[in-house]
Backbone as a printed PyTorch tensor [residue, N CA C, xyz], in Angstrom:
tensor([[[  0.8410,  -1.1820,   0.0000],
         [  0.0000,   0.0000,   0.0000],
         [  0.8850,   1.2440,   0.0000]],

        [[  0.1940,   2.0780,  -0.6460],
         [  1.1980,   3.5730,  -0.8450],
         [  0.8150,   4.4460,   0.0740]],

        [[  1.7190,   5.2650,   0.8840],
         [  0.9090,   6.2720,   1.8280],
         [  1.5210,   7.5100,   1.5700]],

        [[  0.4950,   8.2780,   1.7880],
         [  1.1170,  10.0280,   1.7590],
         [  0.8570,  10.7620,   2.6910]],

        [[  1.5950,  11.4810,   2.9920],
         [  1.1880,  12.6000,   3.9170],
         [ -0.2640,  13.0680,   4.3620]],

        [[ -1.0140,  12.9200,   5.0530],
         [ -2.4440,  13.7570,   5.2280],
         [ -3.0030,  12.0940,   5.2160]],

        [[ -2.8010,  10.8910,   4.6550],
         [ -4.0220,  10.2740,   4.0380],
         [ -4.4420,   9.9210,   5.9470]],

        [[ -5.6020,   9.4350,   5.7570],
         [ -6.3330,   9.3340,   7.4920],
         [ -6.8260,   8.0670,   7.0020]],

        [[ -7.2230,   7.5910,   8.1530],
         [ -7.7160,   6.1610,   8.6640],
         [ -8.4800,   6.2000,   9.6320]],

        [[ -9.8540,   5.5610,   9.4990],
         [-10.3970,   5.4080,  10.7910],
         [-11.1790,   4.0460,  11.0450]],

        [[-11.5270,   3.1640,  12.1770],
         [-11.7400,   2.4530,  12.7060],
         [-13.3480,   2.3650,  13.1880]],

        [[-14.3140,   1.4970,  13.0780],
         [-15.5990,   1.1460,  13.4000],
         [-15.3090,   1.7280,  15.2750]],

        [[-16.2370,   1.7800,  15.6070],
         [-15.7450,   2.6300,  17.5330],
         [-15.7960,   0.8010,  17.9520]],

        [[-15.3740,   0.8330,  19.0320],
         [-14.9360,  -0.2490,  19.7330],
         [-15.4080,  -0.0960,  21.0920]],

        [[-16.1530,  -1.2180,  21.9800],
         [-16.5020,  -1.0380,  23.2310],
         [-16.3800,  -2.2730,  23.7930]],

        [[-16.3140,  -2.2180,  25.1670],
         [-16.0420,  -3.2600,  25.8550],
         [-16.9270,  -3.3950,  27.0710]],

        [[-17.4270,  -4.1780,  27.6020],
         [-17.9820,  -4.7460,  28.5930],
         [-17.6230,  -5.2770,  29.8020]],

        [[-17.5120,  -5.1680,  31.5830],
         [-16.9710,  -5.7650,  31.6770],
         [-16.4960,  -6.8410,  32.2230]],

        [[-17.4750,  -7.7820,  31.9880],
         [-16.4170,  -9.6610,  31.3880],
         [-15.1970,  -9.4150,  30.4010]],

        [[-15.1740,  -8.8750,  29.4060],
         [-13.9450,  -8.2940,  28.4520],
         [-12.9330,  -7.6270,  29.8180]],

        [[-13.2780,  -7.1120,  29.8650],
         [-12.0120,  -6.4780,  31.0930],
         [-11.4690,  -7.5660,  31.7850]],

        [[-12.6500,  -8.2020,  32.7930],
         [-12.1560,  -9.3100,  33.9660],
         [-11.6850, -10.4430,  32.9120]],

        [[-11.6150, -10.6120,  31.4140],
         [-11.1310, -12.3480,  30.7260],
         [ -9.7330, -11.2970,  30.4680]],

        [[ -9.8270,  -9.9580,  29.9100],
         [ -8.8350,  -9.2880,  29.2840],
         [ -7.4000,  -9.1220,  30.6140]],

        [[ -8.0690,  -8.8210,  31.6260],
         [ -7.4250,  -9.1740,  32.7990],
         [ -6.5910, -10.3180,  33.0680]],

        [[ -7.4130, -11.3380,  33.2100],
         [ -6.7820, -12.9330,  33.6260],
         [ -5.7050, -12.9460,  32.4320]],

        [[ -5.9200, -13.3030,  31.0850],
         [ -4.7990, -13.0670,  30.0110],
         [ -3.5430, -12.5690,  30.1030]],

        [[ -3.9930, -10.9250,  30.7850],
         [ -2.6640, -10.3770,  30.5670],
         [ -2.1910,  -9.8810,  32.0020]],

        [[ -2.7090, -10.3220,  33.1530],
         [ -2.1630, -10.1570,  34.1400],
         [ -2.5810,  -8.9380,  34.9510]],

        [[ -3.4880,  -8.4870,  34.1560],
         [ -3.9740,  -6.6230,  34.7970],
         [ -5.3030,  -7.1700,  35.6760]],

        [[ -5.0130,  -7.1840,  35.9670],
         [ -6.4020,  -8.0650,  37.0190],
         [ -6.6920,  -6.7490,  38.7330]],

        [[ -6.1330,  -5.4950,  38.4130],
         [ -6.1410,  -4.8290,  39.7680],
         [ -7.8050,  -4.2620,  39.9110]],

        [[ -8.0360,  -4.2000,  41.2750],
         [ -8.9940,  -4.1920,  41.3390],
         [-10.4530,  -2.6410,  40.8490]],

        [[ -8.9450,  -1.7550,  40.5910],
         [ -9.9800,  -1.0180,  39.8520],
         [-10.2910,  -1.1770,  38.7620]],

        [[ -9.8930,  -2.3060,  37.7450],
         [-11.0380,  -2.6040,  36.8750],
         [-11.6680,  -4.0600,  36.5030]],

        [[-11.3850,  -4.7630,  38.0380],
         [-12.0580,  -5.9410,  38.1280],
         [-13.3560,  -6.1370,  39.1600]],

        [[-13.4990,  -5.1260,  39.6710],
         [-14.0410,  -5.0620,  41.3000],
         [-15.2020,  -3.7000,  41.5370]],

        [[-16.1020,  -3.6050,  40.6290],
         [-16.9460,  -1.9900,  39.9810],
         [-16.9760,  -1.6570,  42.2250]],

        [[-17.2130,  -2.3080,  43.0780],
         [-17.7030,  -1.8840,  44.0770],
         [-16.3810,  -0.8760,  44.8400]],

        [[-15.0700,  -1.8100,  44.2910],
         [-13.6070,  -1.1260,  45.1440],
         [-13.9250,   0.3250,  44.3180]],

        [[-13.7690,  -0.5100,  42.9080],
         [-13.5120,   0.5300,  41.5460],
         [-14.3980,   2.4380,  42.1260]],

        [[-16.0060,   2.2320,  42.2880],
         [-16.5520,   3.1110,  42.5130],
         [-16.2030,   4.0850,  43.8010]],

        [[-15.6000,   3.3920,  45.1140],
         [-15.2310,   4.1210,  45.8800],
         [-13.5350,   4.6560,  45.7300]],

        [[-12.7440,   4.1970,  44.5260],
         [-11.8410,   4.6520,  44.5970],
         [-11.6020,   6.5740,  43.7480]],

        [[-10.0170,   6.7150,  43.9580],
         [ -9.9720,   7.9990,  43.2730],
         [-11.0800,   8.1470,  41.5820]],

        [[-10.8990,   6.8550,  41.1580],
         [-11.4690,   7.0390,  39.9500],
         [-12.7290,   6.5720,  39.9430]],

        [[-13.5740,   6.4080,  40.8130],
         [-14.9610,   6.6520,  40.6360],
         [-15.5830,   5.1990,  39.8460]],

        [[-14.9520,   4.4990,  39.8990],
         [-15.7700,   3.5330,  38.7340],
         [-14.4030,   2.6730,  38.0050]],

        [[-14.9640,   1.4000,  37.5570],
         [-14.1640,   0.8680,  36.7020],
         [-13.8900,   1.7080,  35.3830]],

        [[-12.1090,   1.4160,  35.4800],
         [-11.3690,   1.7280,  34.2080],
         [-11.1640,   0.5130,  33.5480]],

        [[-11.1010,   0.9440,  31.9460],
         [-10.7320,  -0.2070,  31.0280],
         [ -9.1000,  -0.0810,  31.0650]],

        [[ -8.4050,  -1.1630,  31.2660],
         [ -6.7870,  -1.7250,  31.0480],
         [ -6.7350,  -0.4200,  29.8320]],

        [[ -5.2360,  -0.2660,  29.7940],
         [ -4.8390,   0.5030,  28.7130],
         [ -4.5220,   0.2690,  27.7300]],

        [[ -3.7430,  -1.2330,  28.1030],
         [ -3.5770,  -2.3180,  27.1690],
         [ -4.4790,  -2.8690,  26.0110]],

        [[ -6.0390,  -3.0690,  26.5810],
         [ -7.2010,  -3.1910,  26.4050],
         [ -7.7740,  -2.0610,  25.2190]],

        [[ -7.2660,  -0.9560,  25.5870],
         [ -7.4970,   0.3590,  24.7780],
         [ -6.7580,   0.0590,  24.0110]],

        [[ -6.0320,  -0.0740,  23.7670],
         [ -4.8900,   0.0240,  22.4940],
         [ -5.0520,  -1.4250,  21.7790]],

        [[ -5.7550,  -2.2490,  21.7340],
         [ -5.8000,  -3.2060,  21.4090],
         [ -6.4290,  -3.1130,  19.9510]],

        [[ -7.3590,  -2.0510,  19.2590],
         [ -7.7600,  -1.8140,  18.3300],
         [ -6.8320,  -1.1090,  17.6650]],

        [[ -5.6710,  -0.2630,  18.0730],
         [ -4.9030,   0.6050,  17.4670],
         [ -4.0400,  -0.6940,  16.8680]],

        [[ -3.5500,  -1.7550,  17.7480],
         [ -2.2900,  -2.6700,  17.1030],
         [ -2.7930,  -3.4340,  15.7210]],

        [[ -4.8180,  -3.7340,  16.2700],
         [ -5.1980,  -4.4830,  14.9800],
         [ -5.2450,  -3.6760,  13.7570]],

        [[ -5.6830,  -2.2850,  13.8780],
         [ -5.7130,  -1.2170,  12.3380],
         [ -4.2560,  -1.2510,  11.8300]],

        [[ -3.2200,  -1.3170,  13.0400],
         [ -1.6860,  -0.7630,  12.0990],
         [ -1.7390,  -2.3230,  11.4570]],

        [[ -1.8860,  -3.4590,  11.8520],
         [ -1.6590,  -4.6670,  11.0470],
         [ -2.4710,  -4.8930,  10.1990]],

        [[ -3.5560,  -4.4250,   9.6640],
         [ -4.3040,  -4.0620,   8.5910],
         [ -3.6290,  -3.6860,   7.6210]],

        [[ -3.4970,  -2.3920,   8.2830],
         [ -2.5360,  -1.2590,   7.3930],
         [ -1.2880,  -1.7480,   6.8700]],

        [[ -0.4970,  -2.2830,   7.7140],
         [  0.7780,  -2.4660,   7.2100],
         [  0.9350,  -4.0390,   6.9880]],

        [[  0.2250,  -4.8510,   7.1580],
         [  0.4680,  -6.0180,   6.6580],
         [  1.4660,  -6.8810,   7.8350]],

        [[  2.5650,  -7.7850,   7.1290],
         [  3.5240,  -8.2970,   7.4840],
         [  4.6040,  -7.1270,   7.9390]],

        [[  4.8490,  -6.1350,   7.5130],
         [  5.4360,  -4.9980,   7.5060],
         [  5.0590,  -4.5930,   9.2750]],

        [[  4.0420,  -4.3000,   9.9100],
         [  4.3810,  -4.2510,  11.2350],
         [  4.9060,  -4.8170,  11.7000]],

        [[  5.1500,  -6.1710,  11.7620],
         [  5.8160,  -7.1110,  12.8310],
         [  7.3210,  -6.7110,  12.8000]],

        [[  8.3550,  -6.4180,  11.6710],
         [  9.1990,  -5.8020,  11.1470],
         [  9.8720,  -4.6840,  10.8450]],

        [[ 10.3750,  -4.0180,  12.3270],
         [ 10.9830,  -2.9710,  11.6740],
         [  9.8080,  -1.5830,  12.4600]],

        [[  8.8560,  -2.0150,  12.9710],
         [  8.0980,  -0.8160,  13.2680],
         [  8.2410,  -0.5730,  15.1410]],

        [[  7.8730,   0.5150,  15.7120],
         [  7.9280,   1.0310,  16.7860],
         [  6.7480,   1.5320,  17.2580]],

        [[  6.2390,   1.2940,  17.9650],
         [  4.4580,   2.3600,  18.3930],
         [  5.0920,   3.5930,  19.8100]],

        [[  4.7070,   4.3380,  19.6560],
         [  5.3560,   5.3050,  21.1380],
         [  3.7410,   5.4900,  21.5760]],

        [[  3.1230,   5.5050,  22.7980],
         [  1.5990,   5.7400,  22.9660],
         [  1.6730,   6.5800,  24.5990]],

        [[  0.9180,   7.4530,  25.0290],
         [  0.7450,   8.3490,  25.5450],
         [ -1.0330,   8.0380,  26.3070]],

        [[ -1.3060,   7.6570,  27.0010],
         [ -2.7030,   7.4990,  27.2080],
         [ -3.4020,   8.4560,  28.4660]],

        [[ -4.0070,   9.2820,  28.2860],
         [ -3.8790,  11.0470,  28.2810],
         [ -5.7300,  11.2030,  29.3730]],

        [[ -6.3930,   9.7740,  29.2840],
         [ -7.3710,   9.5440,  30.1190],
         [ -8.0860,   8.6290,  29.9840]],

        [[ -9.0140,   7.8750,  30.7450],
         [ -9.4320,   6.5840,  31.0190],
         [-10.7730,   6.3030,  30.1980]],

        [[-11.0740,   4.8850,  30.0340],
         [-12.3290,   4.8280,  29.7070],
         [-12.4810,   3.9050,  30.5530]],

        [[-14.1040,   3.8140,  30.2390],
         [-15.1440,   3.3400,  31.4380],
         [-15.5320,   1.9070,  30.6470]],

        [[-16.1780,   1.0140,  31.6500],
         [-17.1030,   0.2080,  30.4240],
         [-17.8110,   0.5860,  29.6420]],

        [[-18.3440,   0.1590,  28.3640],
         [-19.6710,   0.6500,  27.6210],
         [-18.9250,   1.8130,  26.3240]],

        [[-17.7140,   2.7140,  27.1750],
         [-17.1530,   3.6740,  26.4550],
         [-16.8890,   3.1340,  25.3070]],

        [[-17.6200,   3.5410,  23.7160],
         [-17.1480,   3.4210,  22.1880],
         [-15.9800,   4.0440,  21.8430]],

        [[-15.1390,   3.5470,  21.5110],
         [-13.5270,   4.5030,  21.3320],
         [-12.9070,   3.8230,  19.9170]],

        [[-13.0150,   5.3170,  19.5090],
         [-12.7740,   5.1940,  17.7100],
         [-11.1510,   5.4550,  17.7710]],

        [[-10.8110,   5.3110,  16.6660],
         [ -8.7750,   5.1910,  16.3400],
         [ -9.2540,   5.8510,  15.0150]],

        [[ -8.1400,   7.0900,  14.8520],
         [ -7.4560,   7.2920,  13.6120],
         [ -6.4700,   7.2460,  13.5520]],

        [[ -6.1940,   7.3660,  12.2910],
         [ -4.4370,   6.8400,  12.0720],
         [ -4.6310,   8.3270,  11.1890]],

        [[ -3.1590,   9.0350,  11.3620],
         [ -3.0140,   9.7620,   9.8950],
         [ -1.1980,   9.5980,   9.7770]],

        [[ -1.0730,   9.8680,   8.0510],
         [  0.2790,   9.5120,   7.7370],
         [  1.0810,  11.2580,   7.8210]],

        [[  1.9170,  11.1250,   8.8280],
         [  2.7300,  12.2470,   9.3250],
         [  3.9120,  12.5750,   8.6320]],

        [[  4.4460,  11.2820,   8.2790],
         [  5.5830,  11.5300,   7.5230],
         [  5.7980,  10.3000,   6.4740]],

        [[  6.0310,  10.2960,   4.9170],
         [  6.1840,   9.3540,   3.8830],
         [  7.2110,   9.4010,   3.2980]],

        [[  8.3890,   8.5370,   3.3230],
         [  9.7730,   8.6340,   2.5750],
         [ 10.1360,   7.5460,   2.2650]],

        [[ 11.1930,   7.1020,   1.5160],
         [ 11.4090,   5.7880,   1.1610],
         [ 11.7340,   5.2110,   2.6020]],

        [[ 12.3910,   5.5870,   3.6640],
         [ 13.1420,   4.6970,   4.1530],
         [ 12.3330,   4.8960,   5.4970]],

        [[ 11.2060,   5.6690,   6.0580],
         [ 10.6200,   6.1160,   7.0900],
         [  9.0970,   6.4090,   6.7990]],

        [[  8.3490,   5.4210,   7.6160],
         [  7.0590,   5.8940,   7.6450],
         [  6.3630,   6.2030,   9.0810]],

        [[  5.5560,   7.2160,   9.0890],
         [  5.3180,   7.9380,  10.3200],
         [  3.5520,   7.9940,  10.2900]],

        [[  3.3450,   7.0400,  11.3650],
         [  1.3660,   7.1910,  11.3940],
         [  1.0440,   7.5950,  13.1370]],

        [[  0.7410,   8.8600,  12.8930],
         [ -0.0280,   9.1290,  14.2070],
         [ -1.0870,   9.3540,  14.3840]],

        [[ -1.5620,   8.4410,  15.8310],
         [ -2.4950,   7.9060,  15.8690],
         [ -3.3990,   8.6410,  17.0050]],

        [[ -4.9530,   8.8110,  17.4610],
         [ -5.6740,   8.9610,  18.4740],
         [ -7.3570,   8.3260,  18.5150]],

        [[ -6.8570,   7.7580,  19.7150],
         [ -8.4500,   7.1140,  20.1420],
         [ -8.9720,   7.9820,  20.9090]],

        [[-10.1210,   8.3100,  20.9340],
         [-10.8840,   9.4410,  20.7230],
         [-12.7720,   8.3340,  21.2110]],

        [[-13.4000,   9.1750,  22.4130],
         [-14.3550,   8.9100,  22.7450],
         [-15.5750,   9.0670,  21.6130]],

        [[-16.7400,   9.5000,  21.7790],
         [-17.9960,   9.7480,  20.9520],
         [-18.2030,  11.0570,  21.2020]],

        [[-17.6150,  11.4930,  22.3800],
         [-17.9050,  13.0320,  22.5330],
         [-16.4320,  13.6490,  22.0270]],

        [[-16.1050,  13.2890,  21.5230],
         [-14.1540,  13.5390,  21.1180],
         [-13.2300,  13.1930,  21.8440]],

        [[-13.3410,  13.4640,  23.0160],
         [-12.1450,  13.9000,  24.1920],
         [-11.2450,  12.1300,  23.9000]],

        [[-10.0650,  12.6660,  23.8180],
         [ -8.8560,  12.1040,  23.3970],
         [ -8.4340,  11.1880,  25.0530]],

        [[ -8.2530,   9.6410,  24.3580],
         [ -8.2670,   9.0800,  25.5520],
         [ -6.8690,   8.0140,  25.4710]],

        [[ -6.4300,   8.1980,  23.7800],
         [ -4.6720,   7.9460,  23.7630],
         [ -4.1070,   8.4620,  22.7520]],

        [[ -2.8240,   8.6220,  22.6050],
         [ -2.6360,   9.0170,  21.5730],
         [ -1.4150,   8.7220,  21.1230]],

        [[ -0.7960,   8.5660,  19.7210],
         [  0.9470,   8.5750,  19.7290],
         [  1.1950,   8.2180,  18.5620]],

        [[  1.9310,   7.6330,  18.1960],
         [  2.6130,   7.6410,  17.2000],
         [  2.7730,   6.2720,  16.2970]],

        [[  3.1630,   5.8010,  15.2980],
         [  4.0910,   3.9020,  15.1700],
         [  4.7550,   4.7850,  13.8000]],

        [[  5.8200,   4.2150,  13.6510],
         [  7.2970,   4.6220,  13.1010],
         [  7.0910,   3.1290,  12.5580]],

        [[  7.5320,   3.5110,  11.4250],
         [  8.6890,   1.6630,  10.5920],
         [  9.4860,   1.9950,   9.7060]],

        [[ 10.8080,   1.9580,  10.0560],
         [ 11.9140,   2.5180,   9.1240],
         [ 12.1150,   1.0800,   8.2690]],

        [[ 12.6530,   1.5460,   7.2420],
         [ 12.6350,   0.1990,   6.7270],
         [ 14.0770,   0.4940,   5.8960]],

        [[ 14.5610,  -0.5720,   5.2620],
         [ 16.8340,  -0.8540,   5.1190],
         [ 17.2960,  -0.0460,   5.8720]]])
C-alpha cells in the first residue's frame, strides 16, 4: 500500500464490557482491582471501573496490522501516551493519519478518541525500513 502525507484512517468505535475487562485481565495479568471489582472501583480515586490501557490500544495494534500487513511485525515502533481513562460501555474510535512518507521512514499518528471527542490515547508507530 502507498501512503502520503495527510491520508487518514479510521476504525468502526470499539466497546467493551466488563467480562472483556475481567477475561482481558486474567490473560494479561492486569487483574487490579480497579477494573475488576466496579464496588472497590466506585469508591476509589477514579470513581468507577477503568478499562486496562492495554485493552485500549488493542484496536490501534489491529488497524496498524491491517494497514501495514507483514510490515508491522518488522521494523516498526508504536510510542503511545494514554492522556485519560475509559469506562465500560465507552465506544472509542482510532485514527491513524500519515505524518511523515519517505522511502526509508514511515510515520502514522495515531488517536483514540471517545464519541464526545475527548482524546483518551494518543501517539505515534514509526517503521523505518533498510
Amino acid at each position: 500500500m502507498e501512503f502520503k502525507v495527510g491520508d487518514t484512517f479510521r476504525s468502526a468505535a470499539r466497546g467493551v464490557g466488563q467480562e472483556d475487562i475481567n477475561r482481558f485481565g486474567a490473560l494479561h495479568g492486569t487483574t487490579g482491582r480497579t477494573h475488576t471489582d466496579p464496588e472497590y472501583a466506585r469508591n476509589s480515586v477514579f470513581g468507577g471501573v477503568i478499562v486496562q490501557g492495554a485493552l485500549v490500544m488493542a484496536p490501534v495494534l489491529d488497524m496498524a496490522a491491517d494497514l501495514l500487513g507483514d510490515a508491522w511485525f518488522e521494523g516498526c515502533e508504536i510510542e503511545a501516551k494514554f492522556v485519560a481513562f475509559t469506562r465500560p460501555g465507552d465506544a472509542v474510535n482510532v485514527a491513524f493519519e500519515v505524518t511523515r512518507s519517505e522511502p526509508g521512514c514511515l510515520e502514522l499518528a495515531y488517536a483514540c478518541t471517545l464519541a464526545d471527542g475527548k482524546k483518551v490515547q494518543v501517539g505515534t508507530i514509526t517503521r523505518r525500513r533498510g
